[in-house]
N, C-alpha and C positions, 0 to 999 in steps of 0.2 A: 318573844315570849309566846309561849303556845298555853291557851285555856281550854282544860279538858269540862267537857258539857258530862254533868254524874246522868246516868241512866233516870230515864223518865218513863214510866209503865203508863200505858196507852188501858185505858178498859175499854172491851169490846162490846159490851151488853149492858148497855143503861138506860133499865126502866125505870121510867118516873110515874108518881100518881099525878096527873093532870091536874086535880084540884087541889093539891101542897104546891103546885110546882111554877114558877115565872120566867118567862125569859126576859132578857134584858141586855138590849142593843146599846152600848155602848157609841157615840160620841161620832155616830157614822153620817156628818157632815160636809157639805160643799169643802171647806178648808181646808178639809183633813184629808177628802175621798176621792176630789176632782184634780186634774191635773192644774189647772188654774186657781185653783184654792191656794192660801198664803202658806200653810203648812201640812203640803199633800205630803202624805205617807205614802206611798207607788204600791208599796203591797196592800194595801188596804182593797187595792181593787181585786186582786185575787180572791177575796173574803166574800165577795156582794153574794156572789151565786149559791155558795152553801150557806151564807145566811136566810138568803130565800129558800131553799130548800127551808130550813129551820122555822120559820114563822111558816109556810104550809103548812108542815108537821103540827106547828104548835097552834094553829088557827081552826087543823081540823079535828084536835081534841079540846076547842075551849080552854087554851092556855093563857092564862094572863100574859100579856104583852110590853113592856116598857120599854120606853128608849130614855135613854140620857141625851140630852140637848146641853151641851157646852155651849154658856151663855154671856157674856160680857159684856159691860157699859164701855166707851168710847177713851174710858179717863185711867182703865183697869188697872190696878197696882198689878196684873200679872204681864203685861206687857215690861217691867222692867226685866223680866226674866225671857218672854218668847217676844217673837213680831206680832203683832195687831191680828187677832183671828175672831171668828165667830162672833161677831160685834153685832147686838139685839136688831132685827130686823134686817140685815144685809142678806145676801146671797152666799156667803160664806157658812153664814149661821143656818140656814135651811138643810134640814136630813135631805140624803140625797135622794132622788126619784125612783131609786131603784128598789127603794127601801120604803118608801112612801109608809107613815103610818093610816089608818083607819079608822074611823071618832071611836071608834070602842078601845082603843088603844091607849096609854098613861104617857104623856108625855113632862118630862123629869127636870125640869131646865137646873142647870147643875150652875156653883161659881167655880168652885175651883175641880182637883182631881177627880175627888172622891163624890160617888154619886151620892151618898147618903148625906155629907156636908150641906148642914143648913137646907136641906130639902124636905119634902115630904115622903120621900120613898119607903123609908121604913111604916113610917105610918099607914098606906094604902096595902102593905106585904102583912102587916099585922091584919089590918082589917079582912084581907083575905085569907088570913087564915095557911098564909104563903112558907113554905121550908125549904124548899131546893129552888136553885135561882140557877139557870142556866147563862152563863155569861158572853157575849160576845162581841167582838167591835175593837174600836183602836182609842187610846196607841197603848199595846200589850204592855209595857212598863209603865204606863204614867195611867192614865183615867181606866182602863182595865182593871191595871193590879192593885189598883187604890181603891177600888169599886170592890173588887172579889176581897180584899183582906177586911176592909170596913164591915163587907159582907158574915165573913168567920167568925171574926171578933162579936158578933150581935148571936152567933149560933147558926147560923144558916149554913145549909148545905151548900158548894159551890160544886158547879160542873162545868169544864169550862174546851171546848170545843178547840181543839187545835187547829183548823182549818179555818175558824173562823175568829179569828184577832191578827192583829198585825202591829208590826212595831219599823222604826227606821232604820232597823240593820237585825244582826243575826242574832249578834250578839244581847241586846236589850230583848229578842223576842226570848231566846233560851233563858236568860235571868228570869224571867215575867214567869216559864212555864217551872223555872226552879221552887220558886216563891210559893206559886199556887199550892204545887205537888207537895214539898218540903215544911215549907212555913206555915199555911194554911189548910194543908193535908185535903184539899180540893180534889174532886177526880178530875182526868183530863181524855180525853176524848174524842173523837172526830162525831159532824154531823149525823152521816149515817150509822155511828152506834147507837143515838140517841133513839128511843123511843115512847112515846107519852102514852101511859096507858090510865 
């Protein structure tokens, strides 16, 4: 069986107002990001570098910062579905160093997918005064795509960087960029189109 991927339009020119605007590092973990982690994602490591790039961008226009921290107790009802990961306080559970956040940064500890679930996310994006939410990080179909729709459905802008998500195969990453583009009518993007003004 052969799956035809529908045309996905890349926009090359996206400026944002700095102060409407957040990023928002998705789930970019020991686990998930290190070869040693219990649920490495391999392309995730492709991601680090344009992320970086992206948080300078977004550090040197005073952009709101957030990451998601996928968080878990030892006993997690989601361990009946995946293997044992990001367990509170392990090494697993730590962002990885290359991403390292900064005390000025929001750090989001999520339980399940979706980063707004049972969080306070939404309430710090309010208090900010926050509309476009720039999205990036893993895994492109699961805590990504669940972050960016949760995101739509509240009215938020989504922009969401092609370069920088990752998923476990080709096909879960093209689903992910279907969903944003189609379902959520998100723009989608590479790093360097991005710019904060």
């Amino acid at each position: 069986m052969t799956v035809q991927v529908p045309e996905i339009k890349l926009n090359e020119n996206v400026k944002l107002n700095s102060k409407e605007t957040a990023l928002i590092i998705v789930d970019m973990q020991n686990d998930f990001c290190d070869e040693k982690g219990s649920l490495f994602v391999p392309e995730s490591r492709k991601t680090i570098e344009p992320i970086q790039k992206l948080i300078e961008k977004a550090r040197e226009k005073n952009v709101k910062i957030f990451y998601t921290q996928d968080t878990h107790k030892k006993d997690d009802k989601e361990f009946e579905i995946w293997p044992v990961h990001v367990v509170e306080g392990t090494w697993g559970w730590e962002i990885i160093p290359e991403l390292k956040p900064t005390e000025n940064d929001i750090i989001i500890r999520k339980l399940r997918y979706d980063g707004f679930y049972g969080t306070s996310l939404d309430h710090y994006l309010k208090i900010y005064n926050i509309r476009n939410l720039v999205i990036v990080g893993t895994v492109a179909n699961i805590c990504v795509l669940h972050t960016a729709g949760s995101a739509a459905l509240r009215w938020y802008n989504i922009i969401v960087p092609i370069d920088g998500i990752s998923a476990l195969n080709e096909f879960d990453y093209y689903i992910a960029l279907r969903q944003i583009d189609f379902l959520y009518k998100g723009i989608l993007t590479k790093v360097e189109f991005i710019e904060f003004v």
